[in-house]
C-alpha positions in Angstrom: 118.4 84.0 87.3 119.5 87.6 86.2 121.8 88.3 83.9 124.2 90.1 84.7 124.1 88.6 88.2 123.4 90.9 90.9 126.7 92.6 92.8 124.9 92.7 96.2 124.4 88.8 97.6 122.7 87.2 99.4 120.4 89.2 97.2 120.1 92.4 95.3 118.2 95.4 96.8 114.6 95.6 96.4 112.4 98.4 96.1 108.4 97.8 96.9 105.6 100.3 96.8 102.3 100.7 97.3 99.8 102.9 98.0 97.0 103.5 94.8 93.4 102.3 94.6 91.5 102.1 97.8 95.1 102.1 99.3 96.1 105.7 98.4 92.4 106.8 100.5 93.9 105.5 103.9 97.7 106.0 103.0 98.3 109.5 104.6 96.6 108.4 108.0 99.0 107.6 110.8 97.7 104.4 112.2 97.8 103.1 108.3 101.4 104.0 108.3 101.6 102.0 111.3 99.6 98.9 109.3 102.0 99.0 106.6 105.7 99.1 108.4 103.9 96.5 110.6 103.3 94.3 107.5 106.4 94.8 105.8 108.3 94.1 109.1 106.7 91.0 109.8 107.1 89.4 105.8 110.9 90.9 105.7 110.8 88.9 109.4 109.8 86.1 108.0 112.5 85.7 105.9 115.4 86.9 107.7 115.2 90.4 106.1 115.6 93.8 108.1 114.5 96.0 105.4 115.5 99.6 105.5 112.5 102.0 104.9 111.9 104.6 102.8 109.0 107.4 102.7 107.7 110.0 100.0 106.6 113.2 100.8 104.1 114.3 98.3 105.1 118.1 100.1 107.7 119.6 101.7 108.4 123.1 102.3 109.9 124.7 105.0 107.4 127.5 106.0 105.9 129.3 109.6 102.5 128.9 107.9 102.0 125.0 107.3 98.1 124.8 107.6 97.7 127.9 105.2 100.7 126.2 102.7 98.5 122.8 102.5 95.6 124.4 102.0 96.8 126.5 99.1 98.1 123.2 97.2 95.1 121.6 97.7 93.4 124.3 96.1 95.9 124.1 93.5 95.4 120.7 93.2 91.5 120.5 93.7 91.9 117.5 96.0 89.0 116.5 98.2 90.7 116.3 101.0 91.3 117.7 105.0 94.1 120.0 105.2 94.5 118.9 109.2 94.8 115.4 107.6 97.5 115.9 105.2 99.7 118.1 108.0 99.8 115.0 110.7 100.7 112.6 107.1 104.5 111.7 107.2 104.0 111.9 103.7 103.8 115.8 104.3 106.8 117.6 105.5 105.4 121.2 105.4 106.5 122.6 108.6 108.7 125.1 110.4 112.1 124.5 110.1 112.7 123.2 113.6 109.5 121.4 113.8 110.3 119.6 110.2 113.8 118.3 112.0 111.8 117.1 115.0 109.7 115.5 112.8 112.2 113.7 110.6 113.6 112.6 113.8 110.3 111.4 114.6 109.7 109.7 111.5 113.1 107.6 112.1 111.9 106.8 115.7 108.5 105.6 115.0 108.2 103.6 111.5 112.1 103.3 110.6 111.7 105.4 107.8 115.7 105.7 106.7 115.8 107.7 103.5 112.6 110.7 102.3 112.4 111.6 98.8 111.0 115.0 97.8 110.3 115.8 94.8 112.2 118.2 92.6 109.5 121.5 93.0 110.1 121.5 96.7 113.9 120.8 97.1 114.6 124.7 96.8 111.7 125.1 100.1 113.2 122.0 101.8 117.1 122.8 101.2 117.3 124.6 105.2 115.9 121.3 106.4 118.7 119.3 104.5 121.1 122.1 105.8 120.1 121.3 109.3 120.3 117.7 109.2 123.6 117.4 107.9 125.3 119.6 110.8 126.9 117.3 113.2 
């Protein structure tokens, strides 16, 4: 039992990540995007939950020039990894400005992703996306 007890019954909102070890080599691929909202939908299921998602994106900036943005933080960053790879990841939103709201919208349609943290260094680059998405 918590103390203080929680405001929101049946039960209070939880917040479940996952996504290092051998997890974090697979988590930017599509179809283990799919394998993840597939699990968490069917435990949720189980017990009568509909959870709402929620999805990081490691980057986000709103540019003409996505491949050639990826590539330079990953040279940055000294990552091992495919820049093609990261662009298709939900967990990248590095894209031109309409093609970031399609996406989003995307995002929404195909895993239920509700809310998408960025993280503080790109909210200046992601603002015109934000913009967009707020006009009716």
């Amino acid at each position: 039992m918590s103390t203080p007890p929680a405001e929101q019954q049946p039960h209070p909102p939880l917040l479940l990540g996952g996504g290092g070890g051998p997890v974090a080599a697979r988590s930017a691929y599509r179809d283990a995007i799919d394998d993840k909202v597939m699990l968490v939908r069917d435990v949720a299921g189980q017990h009568g939950r509909d959870p709402l998602l929620h999805v990081i994106a490691y980057w986000a900036e709103v540019t003409e020039h996505p491949r050639e943005a990826v590539e330079r933080k990953i040279a940055q960053l000294s990552i091992p990894v495919n820049a093609d790879d990261i662009v298709d990841s939900p967990h990248c939103l590095v894209r031109p400005l309409n093609a970031l709201i399609e996406r989003v919208a995307e995002m929404r349609d195909r895993w239920g992703f509700s809310y998408v943290t960025v993280y503080e260094r790109d909210s200046a680059s992601i603002a015109p996306l934000l913009t967009a998405l707020a006009q009716p």
